[in-house]
C-alpha positions in Angstrom: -14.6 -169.2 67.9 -16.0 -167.7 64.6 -14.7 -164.3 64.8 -11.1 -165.5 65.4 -11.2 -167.8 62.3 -12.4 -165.2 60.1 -9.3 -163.3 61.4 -7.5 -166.1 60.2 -8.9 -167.2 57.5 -8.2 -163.4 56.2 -5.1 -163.2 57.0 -4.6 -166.4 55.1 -6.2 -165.4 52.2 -4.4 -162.4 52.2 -0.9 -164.3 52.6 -1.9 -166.2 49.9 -2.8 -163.1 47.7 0.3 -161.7 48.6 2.0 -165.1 47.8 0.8 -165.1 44.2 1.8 -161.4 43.2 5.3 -161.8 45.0 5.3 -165.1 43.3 5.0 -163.7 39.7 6.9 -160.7 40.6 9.4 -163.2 41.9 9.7 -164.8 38.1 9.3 -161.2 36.8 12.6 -159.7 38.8 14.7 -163.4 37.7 13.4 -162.9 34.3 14.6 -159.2 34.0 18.3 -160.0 35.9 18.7 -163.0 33.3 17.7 -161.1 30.2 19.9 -158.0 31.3 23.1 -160.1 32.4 22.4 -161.8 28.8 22.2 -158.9 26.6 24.3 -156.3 28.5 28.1 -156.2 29.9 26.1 -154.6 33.3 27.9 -155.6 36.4 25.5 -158.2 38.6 24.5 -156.5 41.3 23.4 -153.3 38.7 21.5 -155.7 36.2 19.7 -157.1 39.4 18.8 -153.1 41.1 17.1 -152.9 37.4 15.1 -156.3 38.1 14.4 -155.2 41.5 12.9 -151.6 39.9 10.7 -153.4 37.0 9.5 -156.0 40.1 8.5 -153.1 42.1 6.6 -151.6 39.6 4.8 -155.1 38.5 4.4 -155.9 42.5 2.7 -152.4 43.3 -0.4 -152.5 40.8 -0.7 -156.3 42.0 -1.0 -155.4 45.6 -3.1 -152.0 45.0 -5.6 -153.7 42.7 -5.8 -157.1 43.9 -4.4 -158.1 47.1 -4.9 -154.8 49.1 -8.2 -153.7 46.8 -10.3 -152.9 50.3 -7.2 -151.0 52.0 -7.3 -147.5 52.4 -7.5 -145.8 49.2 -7.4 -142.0 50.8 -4.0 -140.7 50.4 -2.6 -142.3 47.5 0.5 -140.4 47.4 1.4 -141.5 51.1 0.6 -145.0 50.0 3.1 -144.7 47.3 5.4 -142.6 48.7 6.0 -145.4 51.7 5.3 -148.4 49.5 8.6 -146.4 47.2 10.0 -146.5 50.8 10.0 -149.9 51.9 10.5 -151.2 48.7 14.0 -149.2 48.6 15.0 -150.9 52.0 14.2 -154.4 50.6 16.3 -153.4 47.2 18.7 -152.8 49.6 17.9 -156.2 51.5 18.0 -158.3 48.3 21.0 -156.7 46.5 22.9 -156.9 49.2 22.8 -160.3 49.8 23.9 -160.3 46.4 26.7 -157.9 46.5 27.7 -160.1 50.0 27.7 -163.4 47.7 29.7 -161.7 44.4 32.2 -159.4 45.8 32.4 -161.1 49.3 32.9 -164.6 48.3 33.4 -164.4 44.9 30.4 -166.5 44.1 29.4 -165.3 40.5 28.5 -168.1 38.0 25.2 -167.6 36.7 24.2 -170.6 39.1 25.4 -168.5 42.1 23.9 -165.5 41.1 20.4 -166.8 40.8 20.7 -168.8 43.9 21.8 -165.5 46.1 19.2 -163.6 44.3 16.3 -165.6 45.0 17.6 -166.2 48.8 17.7 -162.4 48.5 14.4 -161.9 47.5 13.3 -164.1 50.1 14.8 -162.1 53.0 13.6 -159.1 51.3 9.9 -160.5 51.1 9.4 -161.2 55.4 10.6 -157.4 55.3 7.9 -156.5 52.7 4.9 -158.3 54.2 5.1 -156.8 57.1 5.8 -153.1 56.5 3.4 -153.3 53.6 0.1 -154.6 55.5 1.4 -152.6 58.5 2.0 -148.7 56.8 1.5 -149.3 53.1 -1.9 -150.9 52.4 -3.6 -150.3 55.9 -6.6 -152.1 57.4 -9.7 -149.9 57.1 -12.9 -150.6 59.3 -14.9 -154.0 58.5 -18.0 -151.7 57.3 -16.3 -149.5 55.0 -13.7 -152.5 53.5 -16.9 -154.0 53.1 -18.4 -151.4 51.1 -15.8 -151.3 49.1 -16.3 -155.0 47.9 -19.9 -154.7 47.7 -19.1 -151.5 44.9 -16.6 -153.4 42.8 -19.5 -156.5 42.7 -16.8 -159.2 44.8 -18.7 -159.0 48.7 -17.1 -162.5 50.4 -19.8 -164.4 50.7 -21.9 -164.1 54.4 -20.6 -166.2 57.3 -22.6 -169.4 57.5 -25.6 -169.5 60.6 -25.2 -171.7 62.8 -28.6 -173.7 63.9 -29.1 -174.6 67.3 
């Protein structure tokens, strides 16, 4: 039984870690579209793309550095080049959710706009998780992503003997 709740408990603190960089880069991407719909004439669906870009940027050194810190560090520039990738496709996820709910239905009040953009961004997100732990930021071998800890001083703490 151990062995498949450390598989869980891993994947749920990585959830969680993901969770809490998506999170901020959630308030980072509404703070960006409110701030460029407020000081710019920019079209919605063009001041959110920007948000989207800035969020990105913000999202990638929070999952490189903190939630995916034991991936695969080899091959940086595939790393980025497919974390550019997928990112792109969920751009495209978010904003055009956005575009469906502006130009589709004509639902563009501020209101609107922040309500399609974070459902958006919530689409986007499922999409993100998955190519992200799956191509992006992959697994490496117990031994070596334990190494990895061990050099930056953060090893988990050992699993817990059981007495008979």
């Amino acid at each position: 039984m151990e062995p498949r709740s450390s598989g869980v408990q891993r994947l749920v603190r990585e959830m969680a870690k993901f969770g809490a960089v998506g999170g901020a880069g959630v308030l980072v991407n509404l703070g960006v579209f409110n701030l460029v719909r407020h000081v710019s004439d920019l079209p919605v669906v063009r001041a959110s793309i920007i948000a989207t870009v800035v969020a990105i940027a913000f999202n990638y050194v929070g999952f490189r550095y903190w939630t995916y810190r034991d991936r695969d560090r080899g091959g940086r520039t595939r790393e980025l080049t497919l974390f550019l990738l997928f990112s792109a496709i969920g751009l495209v996820i978010e904003n055009g959710l956005l575009y469906l709910a502006t130009y589709g239905f004509g639902w563009d009040s501020p209101l609107q706009s922040n309500v399609f953009k974070f459902v958006g961004i919530g689409v986007a997100t499922l999409f993100r998780f998955w190519s992200y732990r799956s191509w992006v930021f992959r697994a490496l071998p117990a031994r070596e992503a334990e190494s990895i800890l061990v050099a930056e001083g953060t090893r988990p703490h050992p699993p817990k003997q059981r007495v008979p």
